[in-house]
N, C-alpha and C positions, 0 to 999 in steps of 0.2 A: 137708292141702291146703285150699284156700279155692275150693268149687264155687259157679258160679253162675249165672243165665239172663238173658241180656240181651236186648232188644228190643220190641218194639210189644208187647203183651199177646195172645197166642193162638198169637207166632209169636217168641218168644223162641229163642235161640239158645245154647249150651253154654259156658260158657267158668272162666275160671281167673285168680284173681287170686295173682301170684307171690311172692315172699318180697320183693322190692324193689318190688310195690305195681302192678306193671304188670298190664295187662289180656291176657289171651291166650287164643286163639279156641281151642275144642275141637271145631269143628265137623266138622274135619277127619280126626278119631278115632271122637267116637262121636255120638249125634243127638240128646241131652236127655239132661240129668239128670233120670233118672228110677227107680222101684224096679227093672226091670231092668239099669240100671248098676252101682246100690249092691249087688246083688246076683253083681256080675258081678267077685271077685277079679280076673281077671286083664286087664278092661277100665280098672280102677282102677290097676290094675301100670302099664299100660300110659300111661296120661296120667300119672302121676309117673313114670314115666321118660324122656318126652318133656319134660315142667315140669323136672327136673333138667340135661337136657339143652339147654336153652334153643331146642330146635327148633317151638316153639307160637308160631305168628304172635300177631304183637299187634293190640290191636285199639285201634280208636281209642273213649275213655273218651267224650270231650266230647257231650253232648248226648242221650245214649245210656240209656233209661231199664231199671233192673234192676226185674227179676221175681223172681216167689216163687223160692228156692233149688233147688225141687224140683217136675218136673210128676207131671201123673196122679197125684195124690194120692191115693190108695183110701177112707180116711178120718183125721178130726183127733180123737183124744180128750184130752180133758181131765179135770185135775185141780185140784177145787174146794178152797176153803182149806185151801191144803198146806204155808202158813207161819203158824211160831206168833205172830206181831205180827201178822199179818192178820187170823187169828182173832180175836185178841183187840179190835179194833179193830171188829168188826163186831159184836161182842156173844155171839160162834160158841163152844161149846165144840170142842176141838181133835178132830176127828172120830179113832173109833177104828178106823176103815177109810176107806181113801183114798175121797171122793166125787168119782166119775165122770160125765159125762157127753161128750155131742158137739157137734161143731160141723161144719156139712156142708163140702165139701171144698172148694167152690162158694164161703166165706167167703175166701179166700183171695186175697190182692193181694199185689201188690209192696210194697216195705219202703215205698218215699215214694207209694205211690200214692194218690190221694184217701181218705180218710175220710169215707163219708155218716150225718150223722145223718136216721134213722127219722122219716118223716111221723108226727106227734104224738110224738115224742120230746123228754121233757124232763128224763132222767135217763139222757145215756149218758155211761157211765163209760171211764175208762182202767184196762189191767194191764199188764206187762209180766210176761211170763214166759218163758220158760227151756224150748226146744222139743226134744225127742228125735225124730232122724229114723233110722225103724229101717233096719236095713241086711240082714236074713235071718229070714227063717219062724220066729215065736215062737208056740211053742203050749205049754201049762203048763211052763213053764220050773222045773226041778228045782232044789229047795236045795242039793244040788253045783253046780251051775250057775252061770257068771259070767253074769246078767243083760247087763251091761256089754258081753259080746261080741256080742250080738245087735244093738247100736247104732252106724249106721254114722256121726253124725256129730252135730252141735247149728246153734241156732240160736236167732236172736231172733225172739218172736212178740209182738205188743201183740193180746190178747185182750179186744177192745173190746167191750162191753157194756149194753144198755139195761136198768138198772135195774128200772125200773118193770114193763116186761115179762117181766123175768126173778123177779121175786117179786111182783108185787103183783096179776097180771092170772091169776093162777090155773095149775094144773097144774103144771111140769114147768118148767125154767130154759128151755127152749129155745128159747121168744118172744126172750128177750133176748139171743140169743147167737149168732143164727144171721141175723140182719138181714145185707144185703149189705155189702160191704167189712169186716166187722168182724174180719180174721182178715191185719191182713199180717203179713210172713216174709220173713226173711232181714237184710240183703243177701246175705248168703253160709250155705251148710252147709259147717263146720269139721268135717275128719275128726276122727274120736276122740282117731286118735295125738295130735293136738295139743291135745286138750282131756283129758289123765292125770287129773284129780280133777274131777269136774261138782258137785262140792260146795263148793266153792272159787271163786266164778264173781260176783261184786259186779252189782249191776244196778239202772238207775238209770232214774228220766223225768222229765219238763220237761213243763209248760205253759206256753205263752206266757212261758218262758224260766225260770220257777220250778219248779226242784225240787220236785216229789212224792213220788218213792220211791228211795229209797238202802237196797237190803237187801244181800244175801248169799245163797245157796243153800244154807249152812250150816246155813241158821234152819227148811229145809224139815223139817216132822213124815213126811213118809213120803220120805226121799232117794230119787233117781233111778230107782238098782239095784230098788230094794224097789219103785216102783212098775211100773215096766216088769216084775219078776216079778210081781205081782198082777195088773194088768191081763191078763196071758197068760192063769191061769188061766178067765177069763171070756168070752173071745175069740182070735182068733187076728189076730195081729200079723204082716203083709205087711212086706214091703219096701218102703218111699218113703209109709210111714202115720207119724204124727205122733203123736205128746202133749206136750199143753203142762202142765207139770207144775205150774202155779200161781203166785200171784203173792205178793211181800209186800207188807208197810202202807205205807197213802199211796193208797187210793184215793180220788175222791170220795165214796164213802158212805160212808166213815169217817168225812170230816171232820164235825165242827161245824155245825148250820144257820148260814145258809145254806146246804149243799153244793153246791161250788160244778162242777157240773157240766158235760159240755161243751156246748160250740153251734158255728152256723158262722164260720167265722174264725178258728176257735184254731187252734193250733200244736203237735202232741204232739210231742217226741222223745224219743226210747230209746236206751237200748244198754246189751252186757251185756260185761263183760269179754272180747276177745279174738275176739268174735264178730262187731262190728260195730254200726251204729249207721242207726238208721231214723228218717226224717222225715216227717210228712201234716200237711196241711192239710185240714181239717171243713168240706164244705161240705153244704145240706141237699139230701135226696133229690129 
């Protein structure tokens, strides 16, 4: 299934885009996607049975702005150069433990919704990466264990980021990664069932209409599986919490000086195989 939350921002509404592309309200089942839905078997049963059944009102698309895929977000963790052309491109040796970090939950916007570049920003950057939205209580997840069933669905996230802040201003990444709007999501969370291999998943951005990044999920140093099991052991993983599992090559700090970073006016899009595709326009704070 294709879940998602439309409307004004605060006061978005549940809904469900179909196999033939139409809009359909779930307001009338259950009251947000959110970790107790994804949590919730047989609430989930229950909207694909009604989506199968073609009884989900529709709703009208036009004008209608979509929201992050997922409320009440608990938290976003991420993961830091977790493709091997990313690393290499930044000068990174290929980390031999996935590098973690966060990003508050509060970063979080709609797929097209503004992008503000940071008062004194002169190095914010774009990512696109490859979001896991978990779907049941992960805590040290055992090597028997299918990491993979712990995750209730995917999604596109552009993990947007202020350079300079995030390395050059001291401490901890988290100056540059936690600025406001730097964190949209979605259009949609894509159930699992429909996403069978997250290693197999092409993902692509634009600038002001030029290609930046054409990778693969294939090329990621710690897959999916293997981070969502490590991550457990060091925290405990809720329902309707997030990790953006990293990005590949093609970012601005890759490139060449110049680097040709962003400002107000530019135009990023994304999207990831099968998941959908997101647009912002940069304006300054």
């Amino acid at each position: 299934m294709k879940l998602l939350r439309v409307g004004t921002a605060g006061a978005e509404r549940p809904a469900l885009l179909d196999q033939d592309g139409t809009l359909r309200d779930l307001s009338g089942l259950v009251t947000d996607i959110d970790g107790a839905l994804l949590a919730d078997a047989a609430a989930l049963d229950r909207i694909r049975t009604a989506a199968e059944a073609g009884d989900l009102p529709v709703l009208d698309a036009a004008g209608l702005r979509v929201g992050p895929p997922v409320g009440r977000i608990g938290k976003v963790v991420c993961i830091g150069l977790n493709y091997h052309d990313h690393a290499a491109e930044t000068g990174a040796e290929p980390p031999a433990e996935p590098v973690v970090f966060f990003k508050a939950a509060d970063t979080v916007v709609g797929p097209d919704d503004t992008v503000l570049v940071p008062r004194g920003s002169r190095k914010t950057d774009w990512e696109v990466e490859l979001a896991v939205v978990i779907g049941r209580t992960a805590r040290y997840i055992e090597p028997d264990e299918d990491p993979l069933s712990y995750v209730a669905g995917y999604a596109v996230a552009h993990d947007v980021s202020e350079r300079e802040f995030q390395i050059e201003r001291g401490g901890t990444w988290d100056k540059g990664k936690n600025c406001e709007t730097f964190n949209p999501l979605g259009p949609w969370l894509v159930t699992s069932d429909e996403v069978p291999d997250p290693q197999a998943l092409g993902l692509r951005l634009w600038v002001n209409g030029e290609l930046k990044q054409n990778g693969t999920t294939a090329d990621q140093i710690f897959p999916v599986a293997d981070v969502v099991r490590y991550v457990s052991r060091f925290m405990a993983l809720y329902p309707g919490d997030i990790i953006n599992t990293g990005t590949p090559a093609g970012v601005a700090l890759g490139q060449p000086e110049p680097k040709p970073f962003l400002r107000a006016g530019d135009v990023v899009e994304l999207e990831i195989d099968g998941l959908g595709r997101q647009r912002q326009e940069l304006k300054d704070a």
